[in-house]
N, C-alpha and C positions, 0 to 999 in steps of 0.2 A: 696757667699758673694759678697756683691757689694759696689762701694764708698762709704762710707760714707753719703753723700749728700744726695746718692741715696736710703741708705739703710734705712735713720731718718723716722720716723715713722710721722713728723710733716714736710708735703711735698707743695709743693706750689699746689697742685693738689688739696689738701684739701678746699683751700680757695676759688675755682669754685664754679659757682652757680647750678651746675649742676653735676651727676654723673657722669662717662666713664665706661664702661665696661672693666672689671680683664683685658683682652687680650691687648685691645685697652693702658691703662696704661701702660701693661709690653713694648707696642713695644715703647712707648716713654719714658723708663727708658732706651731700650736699643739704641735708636738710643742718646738721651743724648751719654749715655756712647761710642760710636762709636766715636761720633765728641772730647769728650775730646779726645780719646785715639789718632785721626788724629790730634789734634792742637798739643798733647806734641812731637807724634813723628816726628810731623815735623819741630817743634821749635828745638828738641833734633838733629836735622841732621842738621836746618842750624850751630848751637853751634859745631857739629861736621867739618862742613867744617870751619867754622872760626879759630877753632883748629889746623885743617892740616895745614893753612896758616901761621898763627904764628909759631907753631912752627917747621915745617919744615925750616921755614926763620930763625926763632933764632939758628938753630943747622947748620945756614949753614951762617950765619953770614952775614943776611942779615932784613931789617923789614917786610917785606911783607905790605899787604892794611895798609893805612896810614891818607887817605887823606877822606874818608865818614865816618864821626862819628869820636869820641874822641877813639883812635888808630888802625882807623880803621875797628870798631867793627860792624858800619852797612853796612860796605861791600855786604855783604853775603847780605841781606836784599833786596838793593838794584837791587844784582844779581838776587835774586827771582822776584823783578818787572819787571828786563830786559828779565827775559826768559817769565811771564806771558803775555807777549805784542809782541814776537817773532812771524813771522808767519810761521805757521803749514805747513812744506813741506812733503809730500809725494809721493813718486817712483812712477812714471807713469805704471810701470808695477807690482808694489808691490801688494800684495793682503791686501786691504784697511783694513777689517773688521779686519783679524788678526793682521795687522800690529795696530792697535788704541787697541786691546785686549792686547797686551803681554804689554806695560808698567804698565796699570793699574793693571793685572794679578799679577804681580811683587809689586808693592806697594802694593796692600792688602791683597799680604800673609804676608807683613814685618807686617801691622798695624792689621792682624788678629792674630799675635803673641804676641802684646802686649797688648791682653786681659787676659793671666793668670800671668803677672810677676807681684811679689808681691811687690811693694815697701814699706810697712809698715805689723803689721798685719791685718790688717783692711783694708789696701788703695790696692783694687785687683782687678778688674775690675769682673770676673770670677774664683772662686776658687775651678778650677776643679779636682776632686781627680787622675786622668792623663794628669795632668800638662803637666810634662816634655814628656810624649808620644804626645801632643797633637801640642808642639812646633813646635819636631822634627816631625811631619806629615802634618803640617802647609807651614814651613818654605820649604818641597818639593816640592810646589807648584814654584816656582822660578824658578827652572828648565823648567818647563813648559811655563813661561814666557820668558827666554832667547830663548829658542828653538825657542817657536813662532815669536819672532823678527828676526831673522837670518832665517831663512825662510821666512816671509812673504815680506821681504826688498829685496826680488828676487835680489842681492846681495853676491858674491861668499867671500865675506871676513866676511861680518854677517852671512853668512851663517859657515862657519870653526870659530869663536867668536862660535856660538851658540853650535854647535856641541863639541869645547872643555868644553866650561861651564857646558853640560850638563855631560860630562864625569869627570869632576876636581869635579861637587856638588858631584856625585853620589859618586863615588870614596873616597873624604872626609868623606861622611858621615857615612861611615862603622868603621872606628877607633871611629867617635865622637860617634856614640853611644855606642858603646863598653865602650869607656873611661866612658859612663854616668853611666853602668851598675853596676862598683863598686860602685858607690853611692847609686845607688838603695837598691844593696845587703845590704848596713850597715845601711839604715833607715828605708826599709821593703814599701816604699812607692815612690809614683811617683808626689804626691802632693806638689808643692815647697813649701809651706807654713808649711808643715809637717818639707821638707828639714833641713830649716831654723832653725824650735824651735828645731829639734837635735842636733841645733850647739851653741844656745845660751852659755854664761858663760864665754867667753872670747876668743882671740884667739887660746888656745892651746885645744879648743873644733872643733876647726874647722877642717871637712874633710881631708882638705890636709894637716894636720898633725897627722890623724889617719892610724895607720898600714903603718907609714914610712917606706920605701921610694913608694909603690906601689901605694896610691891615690895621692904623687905629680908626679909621673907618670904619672897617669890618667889625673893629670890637665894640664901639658904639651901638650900631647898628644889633648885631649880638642882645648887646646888653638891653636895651632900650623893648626889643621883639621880645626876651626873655622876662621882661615887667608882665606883658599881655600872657604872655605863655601861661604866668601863676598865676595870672589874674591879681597881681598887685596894682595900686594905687600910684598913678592916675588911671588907668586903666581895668577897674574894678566895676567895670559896667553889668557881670553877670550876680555879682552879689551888692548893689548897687542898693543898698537900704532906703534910703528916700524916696528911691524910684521905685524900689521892686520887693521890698520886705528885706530876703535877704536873699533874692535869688533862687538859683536852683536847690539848694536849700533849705527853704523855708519853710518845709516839712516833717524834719529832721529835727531826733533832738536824742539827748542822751548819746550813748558811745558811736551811733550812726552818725551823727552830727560830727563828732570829736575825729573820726577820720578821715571826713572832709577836710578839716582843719589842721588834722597832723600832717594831713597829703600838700596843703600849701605851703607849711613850712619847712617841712621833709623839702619840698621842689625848692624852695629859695637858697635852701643849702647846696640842693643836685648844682640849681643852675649859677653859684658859686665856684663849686668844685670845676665844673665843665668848663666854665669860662676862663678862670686861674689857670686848666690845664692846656687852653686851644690856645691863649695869648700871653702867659704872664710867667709861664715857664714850670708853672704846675708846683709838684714838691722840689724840685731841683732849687737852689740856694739863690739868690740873686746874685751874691759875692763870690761867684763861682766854683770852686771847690772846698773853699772853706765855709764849713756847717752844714758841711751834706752827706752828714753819715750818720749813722747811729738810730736816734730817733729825730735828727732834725728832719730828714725827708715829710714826715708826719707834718709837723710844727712850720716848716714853711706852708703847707698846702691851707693848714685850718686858718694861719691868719692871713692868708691871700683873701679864702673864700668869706673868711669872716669881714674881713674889709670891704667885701663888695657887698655882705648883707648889709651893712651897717648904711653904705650908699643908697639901697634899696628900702632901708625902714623911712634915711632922712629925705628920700624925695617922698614917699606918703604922707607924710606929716609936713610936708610944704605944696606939694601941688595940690592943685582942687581936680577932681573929677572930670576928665571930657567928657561931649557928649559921643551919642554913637557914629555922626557922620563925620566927627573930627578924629575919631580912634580910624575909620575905614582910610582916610583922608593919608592920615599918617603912614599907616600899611602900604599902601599901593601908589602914593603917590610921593613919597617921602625916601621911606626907607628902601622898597623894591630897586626903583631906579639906582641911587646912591649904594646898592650891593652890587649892582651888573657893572658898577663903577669902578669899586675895588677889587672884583674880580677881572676886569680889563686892566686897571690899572699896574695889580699885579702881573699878571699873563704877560702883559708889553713887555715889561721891567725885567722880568723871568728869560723872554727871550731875547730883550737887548745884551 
C-alpha cells in the first residue's frame, strides 16, 4: 500500500507524451515517497525541538526563544539555517570516510523507519506484513552509526559515548521487544495496520487495557526501554555532557552534528507513533466510530504520539541522570523479568 497520491490510478505520469518503462516508474514512486517521508520527518524533529524549548521553559518558569517569529516559533528554523552554513570541522587524525558515514548512517535508519508507520488506513508509505519486525531491525542500525562516530573521531570521550550507546541500545532492546511480543501474541500479526483495525471501537478495545494489568505492563516497560533506545534523559549516558563532553558526538559540528540531532527527535516521534499504534489503538478514534473518517484518522495518531512526547520531554526536565550500573540494573534486572511476565501473563489468560 502506498500514499495515496501515489497509489491513484490517475497519475501525473499519465499525461507524458511518452511511455517509461514498469521499473523506471516504480523507482520514481519510490524516491517520491523517500523525499516526502525526509520533509515530514524533519519538520516533525524541528516541531519536536521547539517543544522541548517551550516547554521545559514553562515548567521551569521561564519563556524560552521569544524573539524570531510570533513566540518564538521560528527559532528552530532559523537554528537549521545557522548549522546549514556552519563550517564542516574534522579531526586531523579522525578517519574521514567513517567519521562523514555514521551521521548519515544514523538519520536514515530513523527516515527508513518511517516507511511502514501507519498514520491513517490508506496513508502508509509501505504496508509490510512485518511491520513491526522490520522497525525493530531497522532502527539497529543506530547503533552502528554511534559506534562509527566514537571511533572514527579518534577521540577517547566519543569514543566511551560510543561504546556506552552501543551497550544502553543493545541492552534496551531486549525488554522492548519482549514487551512488543504480547501484542503480537493477541493479534496473530506483526503488520501495524492489522494492529490497529484490532483495536478499533473505542478506547476500552485498546491493548493496554486488554488482559489487565499484563499489556499496561508491556506498555511501561515499552515506554520506559524506548527513553534508552533515543538516548533520552534519564538515560542519556552516551551524550552525558558533565561526564563525556557530549558523547559520541563531540566531534561533530555543523550539518553533521544537526543529524545526529534531527535523528533523536525524528526517533521520539518514531517511538510515539509505534507505541500509540502497539497500545493505544493507533489512528482509530478512541470514541469508536465516531471521528474516524476523513482526516481524523491523521489527528487521532499525532496527538496520541504527541502526548507521549510531551511525557518524554517532562520526565527529562525532572529526573536527574543515572549512573551506568543503575541504567544496566534497570535493563536486566527490572524490566527483562517483568516482560517474561506480561508475556506469561498474557499467554495464560489467552488460553484460559
Amino acid at each position: 500500500m502506498i500514499l495515496p497520491i501515489l497509489n491513484s490510478e490517475i497519475t501525473f505520469l499519465q499525461f507524458l507524451p511518452f511511455d517509461l518503462p514498469e521499473p523506471l516508474i516504480s523507482i520514481i514512486f519510490l524516491l517520491i515517497g523517500a523525499s516526502i517521508i525526509a520533509v515530514v520527518a524533519s519538520v516533525l524533529a524541528l516541531v519536536g525541538v521547539y517543544l522541548e524549548r517551550k516547554i521545559s521553559a514553562h515548567m521551569q518558569d521561564r519563556l524560552g526563544p521569544m524573539e524570531v517569529g510570533p513566540h518564538g516559533i521560528a527559532q528552530t528554523f532559523a537554528d537549521a539555517i545557522k548549522l546549514l552554513i556552519k563550517e564542516d570541522i574534522v579531526p586531523q587524525d579522525a578517519d574521514k570516510l567513517l567519521h562523514f558515514i555514521a551521521p548519515v548512517m544514523v538519520f536514515a535508519a530513523t527516515l527508513a523507519a518511517f516507511a511502514v508507520l501507519p498514520f491513517s488506513k490508506t496513508l502508509v508509505v509501505s504496508d509490510l506484513n512485518i511491520g513491526l519486525l522490520y522497525i525493530i531491525a531497522i532502527s539497529s542500525f543506530v547503533v552502528i552509526g554511534a559506534i562509527l562516530a566514537g571511533w572514527a573521531s579518534n577521540n577517547k570521550w566519543s569514543l566511551l559515548g560510543g561504546m556506552r550507546s552501543a551497550a544502553q541500545i543493545v541492552s534496551f532492546e531486549i525488554p522492548a521487544s519482549l514487551a512488543v511480543l504480547s501484542v503480537i501474541m493477541i493479534v496473530g500479526s506483526m503488520n501495524l495496520g492489522d494492529i490497529v483495525e484490532y483495536q478499533k471501537g473505542g478506547f476500552f478495545n485498546w491493548i493496554i487495557f486488554k488482559y489487565f494489568p499484563f499489556n499496561f505492563i508491556a506498555f511501561i516497560i515499552y515506554f520506559i526501554a524506548s527513553l534508552a533506545e533515543v538516548n533520552r534523559a534519564p538515560f542519556d549516558l552516551p551524550e552525558a555532557e558533565s561526564e563525556l563532553i557530549a558523547g559520541f558526538h563531540t566531534e561533530y559540528s555543523g550539518m553533521k552534528w544537526a543529524m545526529f540531532f534531527l535523528a533523536e527527535y525524528a526517533n521520539m516521534f518514531l517511538v510515539g507513533v509505534v507505541a500509540s499504534t502497539l497500545f493505544l489503538g493507533g489512528w482509530s478514534s478512541p470514541f469508536g466510530d465516531f471521528l474516524n473518517s476523513g482526516p481524523f484518522p491523521v489527528f487521532w495518531i499525532f496527538i496520541k504520539s504527541f502526548s507521549l512526547i510531551f511525557v518524554q520531554i517532562w520526565i527529562r526536565w525532572t529526573l536527574p541522570r543515572v549512573r551506568v550500573d543503575q541504567l544496566m540494573y534497570v535493563s536486566w534486572k527490572v524490566l527483562t523479568p517483568f516482560a517474561f511476565v506480561a508475556i506469561l501473563g498474557v499467554g495464560i489468560w489467552m488460553v484460559l
